[in-house]
C-alpha positions as CSV (number, residue, x, y, z in Angstrom):
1,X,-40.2,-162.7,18.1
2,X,-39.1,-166.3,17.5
3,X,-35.7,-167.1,17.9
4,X,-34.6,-163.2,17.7
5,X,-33.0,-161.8,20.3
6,X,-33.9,-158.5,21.8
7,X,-30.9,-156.6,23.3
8,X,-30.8,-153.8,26.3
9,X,-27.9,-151.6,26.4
10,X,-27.3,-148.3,28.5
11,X,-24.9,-147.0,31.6
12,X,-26.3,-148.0,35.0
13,X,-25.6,-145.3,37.5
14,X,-26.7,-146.5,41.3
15,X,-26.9,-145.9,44.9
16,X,-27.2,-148.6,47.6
17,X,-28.0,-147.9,51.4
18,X,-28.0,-151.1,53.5
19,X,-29.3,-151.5,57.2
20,X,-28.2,-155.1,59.0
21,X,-30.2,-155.9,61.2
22,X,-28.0,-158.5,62.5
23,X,-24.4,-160.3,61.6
24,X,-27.2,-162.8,59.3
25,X,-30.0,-160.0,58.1
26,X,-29.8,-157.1,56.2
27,X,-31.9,-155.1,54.2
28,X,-30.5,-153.7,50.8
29,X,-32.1,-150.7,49.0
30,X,-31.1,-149.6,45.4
31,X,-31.9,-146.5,43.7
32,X,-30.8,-145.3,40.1
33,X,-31.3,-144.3,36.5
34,X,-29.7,-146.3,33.3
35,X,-28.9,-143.7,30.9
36,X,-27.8,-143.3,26.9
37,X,-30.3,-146.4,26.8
38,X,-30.3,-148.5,23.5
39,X,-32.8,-151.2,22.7
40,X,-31.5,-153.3,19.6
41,X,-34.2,-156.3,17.7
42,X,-32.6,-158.9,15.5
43,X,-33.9,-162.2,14.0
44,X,-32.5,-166.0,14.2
45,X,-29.6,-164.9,11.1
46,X,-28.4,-161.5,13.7
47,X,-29.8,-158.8,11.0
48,X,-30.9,-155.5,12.4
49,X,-34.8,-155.4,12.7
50,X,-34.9,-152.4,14.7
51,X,-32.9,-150.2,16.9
52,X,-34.3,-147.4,19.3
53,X,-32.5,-144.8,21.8
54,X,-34.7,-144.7,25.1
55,X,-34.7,-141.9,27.8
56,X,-33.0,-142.4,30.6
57,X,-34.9,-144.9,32.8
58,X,-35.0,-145.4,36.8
59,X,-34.7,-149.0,38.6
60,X,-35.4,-149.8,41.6
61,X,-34.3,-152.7,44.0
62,X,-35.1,-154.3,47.8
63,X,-32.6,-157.1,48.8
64,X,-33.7,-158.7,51.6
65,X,-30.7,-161.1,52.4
66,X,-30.5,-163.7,54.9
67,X,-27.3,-165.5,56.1
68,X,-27.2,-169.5,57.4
């Protein structure tokens, strides 16, 4: 929507395992699930165009990271 805002609210819960490869590589890998999820819509003036409870939804993450 034009100049609304769209809002995302919930309780991350996750796990990280990391492998370095070396003192400069590593390899991070994140696992979880955001739960009591919320999504909120308002327009340009901040009135409530919708609001919606979500189930609880996984993320997922690979962090390659590389130090100079």
């Amino acid at each position: 929507m034009p100049n609304g805002v769209g809002e995302e609210r919930g309780v991350p819960i996750f796990l990280r395992a990391t492998y370095d490869f070396t003192r400069q590589l590593s390899l991070h890998l994140l696992a979880g699930v955001v739960v009591g999820g919320q999504l909120r819509v308002e327009d340009s003036s901040g009135n409530k165009l919708r609001q919606d409870d979500f189930d609880p939804a996984p993320r997922f993450a690979v962090i390659f990271l590389g130090r100079f």
